[in-house]
N, C-alpha and C positions, 0 to 999 in steps of 0.2 A: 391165463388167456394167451389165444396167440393172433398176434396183429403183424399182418404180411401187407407191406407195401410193394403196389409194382408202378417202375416207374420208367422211364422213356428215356436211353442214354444218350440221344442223340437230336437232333430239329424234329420229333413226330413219327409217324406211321412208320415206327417201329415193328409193330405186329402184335402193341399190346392187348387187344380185343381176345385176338387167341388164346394168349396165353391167362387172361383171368377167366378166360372159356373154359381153360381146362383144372385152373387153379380154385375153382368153383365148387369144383364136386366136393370139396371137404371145409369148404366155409359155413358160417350159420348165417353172416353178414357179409355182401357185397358193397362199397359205397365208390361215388364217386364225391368225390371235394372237393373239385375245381374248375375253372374255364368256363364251358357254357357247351353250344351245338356248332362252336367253330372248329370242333375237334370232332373225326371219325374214327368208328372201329366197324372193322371189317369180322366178323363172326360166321362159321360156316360147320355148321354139328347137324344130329338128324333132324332136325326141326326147319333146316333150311339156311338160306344164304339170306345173314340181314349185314345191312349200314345201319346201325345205330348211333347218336350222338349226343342222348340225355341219361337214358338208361341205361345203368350201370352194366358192361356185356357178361356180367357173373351170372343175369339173372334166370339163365338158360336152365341152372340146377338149380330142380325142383325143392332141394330141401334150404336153397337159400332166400334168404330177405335181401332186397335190394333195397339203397339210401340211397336218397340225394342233399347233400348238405348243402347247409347254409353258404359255405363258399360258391358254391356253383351258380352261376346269372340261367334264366330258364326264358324260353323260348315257349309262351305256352302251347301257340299251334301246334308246335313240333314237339314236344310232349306229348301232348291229345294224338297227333298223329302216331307216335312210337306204340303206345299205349295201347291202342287199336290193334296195329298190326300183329303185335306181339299175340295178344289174347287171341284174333283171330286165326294163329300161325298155331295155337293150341298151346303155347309156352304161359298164359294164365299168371298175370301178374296180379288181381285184385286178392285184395289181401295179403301181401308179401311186396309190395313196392311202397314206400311213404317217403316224403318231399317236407325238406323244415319250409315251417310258414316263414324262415327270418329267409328265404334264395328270396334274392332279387328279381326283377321280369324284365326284358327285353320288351321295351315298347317302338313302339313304328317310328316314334322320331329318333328313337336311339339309329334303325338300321338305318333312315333316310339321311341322319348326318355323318355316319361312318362313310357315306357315297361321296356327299359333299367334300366331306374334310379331303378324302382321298382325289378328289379330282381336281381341290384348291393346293393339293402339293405340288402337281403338277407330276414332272419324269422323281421328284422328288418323294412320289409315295412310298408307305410302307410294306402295300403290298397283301393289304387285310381281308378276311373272307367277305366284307362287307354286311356283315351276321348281326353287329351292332355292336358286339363287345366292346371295344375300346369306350366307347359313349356308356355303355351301361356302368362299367366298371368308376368312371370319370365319376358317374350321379352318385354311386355307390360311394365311395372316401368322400365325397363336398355335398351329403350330408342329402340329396336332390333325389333317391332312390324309392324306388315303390316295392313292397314286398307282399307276399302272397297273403301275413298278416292284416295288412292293411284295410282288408274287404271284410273283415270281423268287427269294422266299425266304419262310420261315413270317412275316414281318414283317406281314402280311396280316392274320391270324388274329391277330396278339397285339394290333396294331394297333386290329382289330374291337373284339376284347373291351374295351381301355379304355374307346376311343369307345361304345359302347354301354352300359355300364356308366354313364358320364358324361352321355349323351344322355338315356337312358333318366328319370332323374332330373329333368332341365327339362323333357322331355314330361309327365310323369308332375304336374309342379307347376303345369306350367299346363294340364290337364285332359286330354291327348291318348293315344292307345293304344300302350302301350310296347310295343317290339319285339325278337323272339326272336332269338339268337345263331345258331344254328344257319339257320334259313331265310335272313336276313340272308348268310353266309357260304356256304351252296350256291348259294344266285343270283347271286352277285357272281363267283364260280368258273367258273360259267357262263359268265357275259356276257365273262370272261377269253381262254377255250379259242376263244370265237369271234372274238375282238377278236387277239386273238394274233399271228397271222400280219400284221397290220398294226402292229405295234408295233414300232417303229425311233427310234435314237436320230439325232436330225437333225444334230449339232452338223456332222462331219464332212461330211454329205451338201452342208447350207448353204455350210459353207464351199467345199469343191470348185467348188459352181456359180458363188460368188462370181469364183471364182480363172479359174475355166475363163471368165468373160463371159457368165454366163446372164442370162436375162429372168425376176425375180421378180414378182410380182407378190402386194401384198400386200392382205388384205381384212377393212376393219374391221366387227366388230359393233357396232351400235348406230350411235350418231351423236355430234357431238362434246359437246352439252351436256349428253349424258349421264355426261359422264365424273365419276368419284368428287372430283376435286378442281377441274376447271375448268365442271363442270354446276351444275345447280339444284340443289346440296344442301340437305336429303335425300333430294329427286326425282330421284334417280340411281343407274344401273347400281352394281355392287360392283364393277368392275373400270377400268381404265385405256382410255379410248377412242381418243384423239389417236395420232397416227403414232408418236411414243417407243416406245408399249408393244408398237410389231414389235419394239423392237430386245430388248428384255426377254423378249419371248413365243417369238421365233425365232432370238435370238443371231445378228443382222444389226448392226452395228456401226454406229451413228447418222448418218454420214458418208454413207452408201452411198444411205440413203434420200433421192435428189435429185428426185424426180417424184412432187407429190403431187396427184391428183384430187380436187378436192370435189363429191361429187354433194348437188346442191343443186334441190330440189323447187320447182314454180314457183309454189305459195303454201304455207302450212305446216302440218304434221299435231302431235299429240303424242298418245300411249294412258297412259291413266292419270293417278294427282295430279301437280302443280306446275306451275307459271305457266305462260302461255302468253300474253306480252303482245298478241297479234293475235287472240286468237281471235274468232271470231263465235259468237253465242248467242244467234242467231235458226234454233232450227230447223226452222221450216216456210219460211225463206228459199231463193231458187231457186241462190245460191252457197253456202249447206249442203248443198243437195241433191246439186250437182253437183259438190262438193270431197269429201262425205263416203265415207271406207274402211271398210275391217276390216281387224285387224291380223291378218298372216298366221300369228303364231304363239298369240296368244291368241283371236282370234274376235273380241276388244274393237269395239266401236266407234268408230274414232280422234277424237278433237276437232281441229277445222278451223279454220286462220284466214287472214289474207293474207302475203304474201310479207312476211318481218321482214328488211330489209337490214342494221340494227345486229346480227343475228345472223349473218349472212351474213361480213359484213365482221369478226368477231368470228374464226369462226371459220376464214377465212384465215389470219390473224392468228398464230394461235394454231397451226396446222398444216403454216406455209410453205407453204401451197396454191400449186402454179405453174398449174391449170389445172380449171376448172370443167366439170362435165357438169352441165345445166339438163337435168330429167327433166317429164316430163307438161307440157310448156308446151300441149300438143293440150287438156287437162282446162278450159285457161282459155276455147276458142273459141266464141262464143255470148255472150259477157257485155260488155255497151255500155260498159262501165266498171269498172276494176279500180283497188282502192284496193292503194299500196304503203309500209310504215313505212320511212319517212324515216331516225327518228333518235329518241330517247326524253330524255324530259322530266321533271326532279323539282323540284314549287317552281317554276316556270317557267323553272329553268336546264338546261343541256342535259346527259347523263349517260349512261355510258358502261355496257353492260353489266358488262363487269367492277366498275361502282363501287358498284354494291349485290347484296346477296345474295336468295336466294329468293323470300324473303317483300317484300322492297323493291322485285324488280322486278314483285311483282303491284301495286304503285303509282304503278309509274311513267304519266306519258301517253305514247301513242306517238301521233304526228307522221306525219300520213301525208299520199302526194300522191296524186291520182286521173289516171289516167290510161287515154285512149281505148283500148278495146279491139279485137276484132276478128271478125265472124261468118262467115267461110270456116273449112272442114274443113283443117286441115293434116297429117292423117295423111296424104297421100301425099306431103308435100313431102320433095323431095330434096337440097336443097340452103339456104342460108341465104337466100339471094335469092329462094327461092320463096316462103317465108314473106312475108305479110301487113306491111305498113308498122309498121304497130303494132305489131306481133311481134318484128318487130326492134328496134323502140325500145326493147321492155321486155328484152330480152335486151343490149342496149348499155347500159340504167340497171343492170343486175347488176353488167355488170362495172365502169362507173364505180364502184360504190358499192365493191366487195370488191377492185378496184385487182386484180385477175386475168381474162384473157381466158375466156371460154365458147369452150371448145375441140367440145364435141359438144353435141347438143339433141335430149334424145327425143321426139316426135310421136306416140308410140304404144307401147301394152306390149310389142310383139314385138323382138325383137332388131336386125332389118334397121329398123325403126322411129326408126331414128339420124341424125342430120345430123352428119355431120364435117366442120369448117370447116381 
């Protein structure tokens, strides 16, 4: 079998939507196994321009099954809404999408105390999509969680009542509008009868394809320094980012996962608080202008900075990365000079991300080299040789630096917009 993980080298909206857009066509199995709808992918093929943020964005080819594992916290409206769109966009996911009954649900007081807690930090927030995760994931480990199984017996309802009984109470203390038993429980009943028919327990399904030599392919939410224990804590996701948490989230056995992509952005984004040793903050600058996003699932405005190779290299590292996809390297063309962090500095010794935490690496210096840039259009390049001299150099310092080959390079948002080396 072959099991391709891709995974986010950097704080997120990397561009990985695209790239399991295009890494799709030869899969049997797409999954996602992690996060929740706090995470966007941007997808744009002939079927059209989606934000998707539950469903896996593999699911575009036809000849693959889409998964939602058990890691992943579900949002049902926003499910039901993907779910719709999709079919009626002609891309026809009934029959080829199934969801473990053990995913968790994002209930209404999970997103109304994500609000609170955030507004009871004060300037000291985290900075969260306000989506609910952190509170779902919280119920999820202290035992307090509801899952899609639950409605296959009255466990559901007795379930509700405690939680909301208990929820009810920390809203209510820290100023928020406490919510009814009864509406809570006919909406959620709802979003069930419709979710229903996609509700399959994967264990048996995974392993059969294992067995038989399927093509998985897996797909992370978020990115890697989001992750809860190797990110910027407390500037990170509630859930596990790095390639391990397939094996957790889909019951893939850690061995199997031999192919892992890092899509890696060609200078660096992050939405929301915590560090961003590269950023630039100059915003009437003409490389603000023309690095700066919006995050596809909150609207944010992302903060921008230059390409961090001690992150890059960090999170190979960290991932077994065998193979990098470089996204937007087109965003850089037009700029006489591109600065890129070398390596970071504390004290004037040299120092490794992992060797300080959050708040330490908004201290560190970063090290950077300048290097010539290049002013031809490379969206139509088709090959690696087409590209720009410079283009290439900056793409051959990647992978000196992260000691892994750039296997593809995207030129452009569209799908066909790929370079395969």
């Amino acid at each position: 079998m072959t099991v391709i993980a891709v995974i986010g080298s950097q704080w997120g909206d990397e561009g990985k939507g695209k790239v399991v857009d295009f890494l799709a066509e030869r899969a049997d199995y797409v999954a996602r196994f992690n996060g929740g709808n706090n995470a966007g992918h941007t997808v744009i093929n002939e079927f059209g321009t989606f934000k998707i943020h539950l469903v896996p964005s593999g699911i575009f080819a036809q000849n693959t099954v889409g998964l939602i594992g058990g890691g992943v916290v579900i949002d049902p409206a926003v499910l039901i809404e993907e779910v719709e769109m999709l079919n009626k966009a002609g891309v026809g996911v009934d029959g080829r999408l199934w969801i473990s009954p053990r995913s968790h649900l994002i209930m209404p007081y999970h997103k109304i105390l994500d609000g609170l807690y955030e507004e009871a930090k004060g300037a000291g927030a985290t900075g969260t999509t306000r989506r609910g995760i952190g509170p779902v994931f919280a119920d999820k480990v202290s035992y307090n969680g509801i899952r899609w199984t639950d409605f296959t017996s009255d466990m559901f309802e007795k379930r509700l009542a405690t939680q909301l009984e208990l929820k009810n109470k920390i809203i209510a203390a820290l100023g928020g509008e406490v919510l009814k038993y009864e509406a809570v429980r006919d909406e959620y009943r709802g979003y069930y009868l419709k979710i229903k028919p996609y509700i399959k327990e994967l264990f048996s399904l995974v392993q059969d394809g294992l067995k038989a030599d399927k093509t998985f392919l897996l797909e992370q939410a978020m990115g890697t320094f989001l992750d809860t224990d190797w990110g910027t804590y407390p500037f990170v996701t509630a859930s596990t980012t790095i390639p391990s948490a397939a094996s957790a989230g889909l019951g893939i056995p850690p061995k199997y996962i031999q192919n892992v992509v890092g899509v890696t952005k060609a200078y660096t984004t992050r939405v929301g608080a915590g560090p961003l040793p590269t950023e630039i903050h100059d915003t009437d600058s003409e490389v603000y202008k023309k690095f700066g996003e919006v995050a596809a699932t909150t609207g944010r405005i992302r903060r921008v900075g230059w390409l961090d190779l001690e992150i890059v290299k960090t999170a190979a590292q960290l991932s077994g990365m065998t193979e990098i996809c470089l996204t937007k390297l087109d965003v850089l063309s037009g700029l006489e000079e591109i600065k890129v962090c070398t390596r970071y500095e504390l004290s004037c010794d040299p120092v490794r991300y992992a060797d300080v935490d959050a708040y330490g690496l908004d201290k560190v210096e970063t090290v950077y080299e300048t290097v010539p840039g290049w002013s031809e259009d490379i969206s139509k390049a088709k090959s690696f040789e087409e590209l720009p001299v410079n283009a290439q150099k900056y793409v051959q310092m990647i992978e000196d630096a992260a000691g892994v080959p750039v296997k593809w390079i995207g030129v452009g948002p569209e799908r066909e917009a790929t370079i395969r080396r």
